[in-house]
N, C-alpha and C positions, 0 to 999 in steps of 0.2 A: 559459429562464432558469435560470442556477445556482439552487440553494437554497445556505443560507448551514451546510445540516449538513453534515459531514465524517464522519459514519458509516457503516459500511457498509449495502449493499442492508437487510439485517434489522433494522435497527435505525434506518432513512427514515423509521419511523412516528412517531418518538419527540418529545414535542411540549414536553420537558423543556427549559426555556428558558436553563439551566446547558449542557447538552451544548456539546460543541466547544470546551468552554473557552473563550469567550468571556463578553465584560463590554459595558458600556452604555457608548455612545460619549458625548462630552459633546458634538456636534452634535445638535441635536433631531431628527434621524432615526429609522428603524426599526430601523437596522441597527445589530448587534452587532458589538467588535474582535475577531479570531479570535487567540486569543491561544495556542493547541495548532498554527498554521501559521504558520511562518517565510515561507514565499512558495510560489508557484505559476511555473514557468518553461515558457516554450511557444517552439517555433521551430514557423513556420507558413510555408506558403507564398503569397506575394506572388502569384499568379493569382487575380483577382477574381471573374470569372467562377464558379470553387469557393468564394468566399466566404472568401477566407485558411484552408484548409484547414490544421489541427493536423496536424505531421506529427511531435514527439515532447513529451509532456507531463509533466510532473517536478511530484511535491507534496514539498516539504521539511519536515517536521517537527524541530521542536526536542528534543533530548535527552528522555530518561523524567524527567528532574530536575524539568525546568519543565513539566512536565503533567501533568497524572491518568491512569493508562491506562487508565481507563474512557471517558475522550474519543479516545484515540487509533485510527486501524482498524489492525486486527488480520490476519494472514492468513490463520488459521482461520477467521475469519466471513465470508471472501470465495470460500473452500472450499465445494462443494456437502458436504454430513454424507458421503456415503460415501467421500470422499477424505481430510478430516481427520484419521483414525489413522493411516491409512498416512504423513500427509506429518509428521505432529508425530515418528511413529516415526522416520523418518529423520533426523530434521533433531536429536533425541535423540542417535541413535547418532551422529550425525557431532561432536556436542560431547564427545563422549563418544570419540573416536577416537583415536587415535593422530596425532602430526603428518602424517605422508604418506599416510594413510587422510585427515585431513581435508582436504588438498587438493585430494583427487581428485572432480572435479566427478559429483555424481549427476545420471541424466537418467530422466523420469519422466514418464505421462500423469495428469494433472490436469482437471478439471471445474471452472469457475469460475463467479459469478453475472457475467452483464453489463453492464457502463456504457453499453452499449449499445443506444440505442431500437430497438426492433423484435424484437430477440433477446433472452433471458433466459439463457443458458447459453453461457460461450465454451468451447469442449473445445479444451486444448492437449496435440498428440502430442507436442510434449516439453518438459518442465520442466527447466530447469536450476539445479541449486542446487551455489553457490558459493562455499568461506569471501571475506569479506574480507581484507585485508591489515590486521597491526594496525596500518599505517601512514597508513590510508584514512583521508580527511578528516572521517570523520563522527563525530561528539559518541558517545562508551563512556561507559556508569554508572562504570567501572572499567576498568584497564587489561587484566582476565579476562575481557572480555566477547569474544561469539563472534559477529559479523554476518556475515549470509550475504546476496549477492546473489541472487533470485530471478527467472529470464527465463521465461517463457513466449514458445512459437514453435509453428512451424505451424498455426495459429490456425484454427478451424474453429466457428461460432455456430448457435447452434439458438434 
């Protein structure tokens, strides 16, 4: 079963009934509207047999305008602690770059917690971090603002 939190692994405990940015639906249900998630998009594959297996999962959040970012996940907190200076250093330096310095895609090992039952730790041999274009579809506080795509590959679970 989903749970209806949108927080990362550290903060699943949290029993604060505000999280997620969600409100009371006015059907007499239990469930709350997630008002911090514009939609969930999944292409799955049609073999029954695996159960429509997920074969790419997309969570879309609405701009920092329309949410708290104390409801939002974060990438740091999906960081095991001994990886997070190093990746907040980079991703610093690269706002902080030069244009053609900040095109240039950094590649990097990373340790992540897992969404994954059975594994708690995914180790990816390489991270890729990537500006956006400022032309990219997605919702900027501002037209200064700096997104970067983040891939994780070579995926390796413990």
């Amino acid at each position: 079963a989903m749970s209806p939190s949108l927080r990362s692994p550290s903060q699943a405990g949290s029993s604060d009934s505000g999280s997620c940015g969600s409100r009371e639906s006015r059907s007499p249900s239990r469930y709350k509207e997630l008002q911090c998630l514009k939609n969930i998009s999944m292409i799955v594959d049609a073999d029954v047999e695996n159960d429509f297996m997920i074969r790419q999962l997309t969570f879309n959040f609405p701009s920092c305008r329309s949410c708290s970012h104390d409801v939002l996940p974060n990438l740091l907190e999906w960081l095991k602690p001994h990886y997070r200076q190093r990746v907040s250093d980079i991703i610093e330096q690269k706002v902080l770059a030069t244009h053609e310095e900040l095109q240039r895609e950094e590649v990097f090992e990373v340790k992540t917690l897992s969404p994954f039952p059975g594994c708690s730790i995914l180790f990816a041999k390489e991270t890729k971090l990537k500006p956006l274009e400022k032309n990219s579809p997605f919702d900027r506080e501002n037209a200064d603002d700096v997104l970067f795509e983040v891939q994780l590959t070579r995926l390796h679970a413990r």
